[in-house]
N, C-alpha and C positions, 0 to 999 in steps of 0.2 A: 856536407851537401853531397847526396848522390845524382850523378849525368844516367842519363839513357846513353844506349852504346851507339856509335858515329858510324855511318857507311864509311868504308876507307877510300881515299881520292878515285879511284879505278870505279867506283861500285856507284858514286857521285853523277859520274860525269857516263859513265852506261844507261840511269836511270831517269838523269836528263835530257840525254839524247833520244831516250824511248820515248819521254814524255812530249818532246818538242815535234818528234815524228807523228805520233800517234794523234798530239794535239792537232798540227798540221793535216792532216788527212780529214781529222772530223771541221777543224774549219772549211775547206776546201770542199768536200760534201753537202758542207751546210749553205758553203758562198752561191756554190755552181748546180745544185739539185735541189733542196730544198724549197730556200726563198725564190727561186724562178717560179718555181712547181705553183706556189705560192700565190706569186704575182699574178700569175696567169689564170688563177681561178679568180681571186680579188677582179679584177678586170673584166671577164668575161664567166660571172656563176654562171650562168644560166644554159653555158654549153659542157658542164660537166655536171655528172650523175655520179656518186659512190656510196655504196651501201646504201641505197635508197633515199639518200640527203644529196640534197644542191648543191651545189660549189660552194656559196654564200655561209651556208652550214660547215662543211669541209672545212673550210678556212677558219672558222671561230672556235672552231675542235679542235684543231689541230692547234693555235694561236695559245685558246686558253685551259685547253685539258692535256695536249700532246706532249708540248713541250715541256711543261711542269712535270707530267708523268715521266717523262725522260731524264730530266732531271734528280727528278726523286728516286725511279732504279738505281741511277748511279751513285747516289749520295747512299742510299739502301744496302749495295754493293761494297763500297772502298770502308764512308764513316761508321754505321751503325754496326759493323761487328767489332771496331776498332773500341767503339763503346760496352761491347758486350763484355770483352775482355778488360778494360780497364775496371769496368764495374765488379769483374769476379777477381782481380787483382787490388784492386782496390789503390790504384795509383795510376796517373795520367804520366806520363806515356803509360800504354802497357808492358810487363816482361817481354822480353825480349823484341821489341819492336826498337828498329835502328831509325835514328835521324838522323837530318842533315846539319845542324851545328849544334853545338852545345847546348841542350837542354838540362835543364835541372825537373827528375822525377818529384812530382807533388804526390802529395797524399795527405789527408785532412778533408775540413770543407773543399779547400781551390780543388783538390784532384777529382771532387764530387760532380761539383759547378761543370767544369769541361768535360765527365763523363757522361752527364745529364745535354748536354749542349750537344754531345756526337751522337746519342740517340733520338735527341727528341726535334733535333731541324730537317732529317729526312723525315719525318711522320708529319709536320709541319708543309713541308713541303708535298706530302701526298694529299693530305686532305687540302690544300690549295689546289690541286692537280681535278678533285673531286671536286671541289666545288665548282671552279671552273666549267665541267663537264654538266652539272646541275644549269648554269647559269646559260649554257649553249642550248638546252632542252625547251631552256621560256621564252627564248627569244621567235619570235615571230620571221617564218622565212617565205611567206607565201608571193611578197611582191618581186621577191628576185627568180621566182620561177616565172613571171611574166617576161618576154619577150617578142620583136617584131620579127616578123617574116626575111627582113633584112638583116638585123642581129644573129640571127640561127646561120644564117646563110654562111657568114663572116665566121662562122666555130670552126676552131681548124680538127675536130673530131669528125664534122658533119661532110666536109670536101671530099 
């Protein structure tokens, strides 16, 4: 049986601490900027305008084409190359890619299966991303551009 080669404990615990940092900073972005940003259109469309779409719109874009799209870069980014190369190496791990415990190198069908799996869930995940964005285009936003004289008043963009 041949292993993929092992980060050594120092390389480990570097690579965790970036990851916990890094992850850290994107939840905290997401906690305290995003979903407020979020809330605040959800509750009040009809006092924000972007790119020519309503709040009401904004929100279902962002909800069901943004996020997926965000998603899908970064799986595009880290997995799909990691696929590219297993598929020109012809074994999962790919050469020279280090992990974190004991992995045993496949190759055969299994090493196929998971080189096929690392390319094809971000593309998967794009055209969900696309579709989503299809499904934001049919949806009908004309009632949430209605508003009262006293609703308008209350936009904290209009004060």
């Amino acid at each position: 049986m041949e292993y993929a080669p092992e980060y050594t404990r120092r390389e480990k615990i570097t690579r965790i601490s970036m990851h916990v940092l890094v992850g850290t900073a994107g939840y905290a972005s997401v906690q305290y900027g995003l979903f407020p940003f979020i809330q605040a259109l959800a509750e009040q469309p009809y006092c924000y305008d972007y790119w020519g779409m309503n709040g009401a719109q904004t929100v279902w874009l962002i909800i069901l084409c943004g996020i997926p799209l965000l998603f899908a870069l970064f799986l595009f980014i880290f997995l799909f190359p990691m696929g590219i190369r297993s598929w020109r190496d012809k074994q999962f791990p790919p050469r020279g890619m280090k992990v974190y415990r004991p992995t045993r190198i496949q190759y055969g069908l299994l090493g196929r299966i998971r080189t096929w799996v690392a390319m094809i869930v971000p593309v998967v995940v794009l055209v969900t991303a696309l579709w989503g964005g299809l499904q934001v285009q049919e949806m009908d936003f004309e009632k949430a551009d209605v508003a009262t004289t006293e609703e308008l008043a209350a936009c904290p963009m209009v004060k």
